[in-house]
C-alpha positions in Angstrom: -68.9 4.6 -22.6 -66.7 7.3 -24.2 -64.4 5.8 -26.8 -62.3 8.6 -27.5 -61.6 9.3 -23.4 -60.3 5.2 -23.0 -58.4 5.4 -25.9 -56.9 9.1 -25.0 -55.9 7.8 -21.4 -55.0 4.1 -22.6 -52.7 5.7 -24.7 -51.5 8.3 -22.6 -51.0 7.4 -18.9 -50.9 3.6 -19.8 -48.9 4.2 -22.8 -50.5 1.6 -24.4 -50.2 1.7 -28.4 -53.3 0.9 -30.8 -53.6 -2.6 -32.8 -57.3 -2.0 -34.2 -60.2 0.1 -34.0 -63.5 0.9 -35.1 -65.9 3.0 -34.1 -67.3 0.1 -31.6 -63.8 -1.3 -29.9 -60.2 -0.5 -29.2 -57.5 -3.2 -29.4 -54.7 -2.3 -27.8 -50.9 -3.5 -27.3 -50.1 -3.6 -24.1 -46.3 -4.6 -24.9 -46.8 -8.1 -23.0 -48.2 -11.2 -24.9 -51.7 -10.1 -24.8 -53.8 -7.1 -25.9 -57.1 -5.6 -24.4 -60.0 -5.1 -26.4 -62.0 -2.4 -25.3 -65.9 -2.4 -26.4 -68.3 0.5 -26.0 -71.4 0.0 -23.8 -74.6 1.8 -23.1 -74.8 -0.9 -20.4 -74.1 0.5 -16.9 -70.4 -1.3 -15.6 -70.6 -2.9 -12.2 -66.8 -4.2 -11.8 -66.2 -6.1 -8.6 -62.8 -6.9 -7.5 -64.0 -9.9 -5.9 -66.2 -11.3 -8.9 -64.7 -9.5 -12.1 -61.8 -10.8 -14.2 -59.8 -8.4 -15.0 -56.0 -7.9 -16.4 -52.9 -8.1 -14.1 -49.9 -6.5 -15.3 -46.5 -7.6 -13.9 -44.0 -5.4 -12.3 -40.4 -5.5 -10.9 -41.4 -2.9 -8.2 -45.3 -2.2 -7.0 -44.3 0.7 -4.4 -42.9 3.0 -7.7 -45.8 2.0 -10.1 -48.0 2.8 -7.0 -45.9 6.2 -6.6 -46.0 7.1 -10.7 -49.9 6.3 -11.3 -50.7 8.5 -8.4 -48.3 11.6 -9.7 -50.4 10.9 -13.2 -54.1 11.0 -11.3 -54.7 7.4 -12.1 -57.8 6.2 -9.6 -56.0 3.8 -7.3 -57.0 1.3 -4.9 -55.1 0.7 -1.8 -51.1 -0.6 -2.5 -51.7 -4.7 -0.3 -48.5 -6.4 0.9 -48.0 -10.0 1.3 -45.6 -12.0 2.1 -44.9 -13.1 -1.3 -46.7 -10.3 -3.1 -46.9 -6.7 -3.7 -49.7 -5.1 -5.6 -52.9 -2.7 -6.1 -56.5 -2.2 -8.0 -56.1 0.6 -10.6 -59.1 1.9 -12.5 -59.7 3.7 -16.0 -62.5 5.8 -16.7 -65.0 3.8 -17.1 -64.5 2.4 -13.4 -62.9 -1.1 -15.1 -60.7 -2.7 -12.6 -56.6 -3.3 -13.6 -54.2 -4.5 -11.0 -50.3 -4.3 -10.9 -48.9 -7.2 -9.1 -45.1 -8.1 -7.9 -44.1 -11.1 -6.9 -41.5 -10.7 -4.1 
């Protein structure tokens, strides 16, 4: 809904580095093998974590990333453990759903 704020804490807590943009959409790199295109909306956004797609980044440990985004004021989710994963919903301003995941 607010360009400027996603790419200001894209950039800044996610450290996330810009590809493309217009005054409609942000591409960013998110130093994996894919980016995330960011579109602005006058549409109200209903994300559901069990109905929405949304990006999963990788970690080697989901108890420090957990720890780190919450010293930073990232909205989290609860931190789930399984017994061969590790992980938790995180959400940007706009209330889209990201998850870090760790496989054990």
């Amino acid at each position: 809904t607010d360009l400027s704020q996603s790419k200001k804490w894209y950039t800044e807590k996610l450290g996330f580095e810009i590809i493309y943009e217009t005054d409609q959409l942000l591409t960013l790199d998110t130093s994996c093998h894919v980016s995330i295109t960011l579109w602005v909306t006058n549409e109200p956004i209903l994300p559901n974590p069990k109905t929405s797609s949304y990006p999963i980044f990788k970690t080697d440990n989901a108890e420090e990333t957990y720890r780190y985004f919450q010293e930073i004021n990232i909205p989290l989710g609860e931190l789930n453990k399984e017994e061969e994963v590790c992980y938790f919903n995180f959400y940007d301003p706009d209330g889209n759903i990201l998850e870090v995941c760790q496989v054990l």
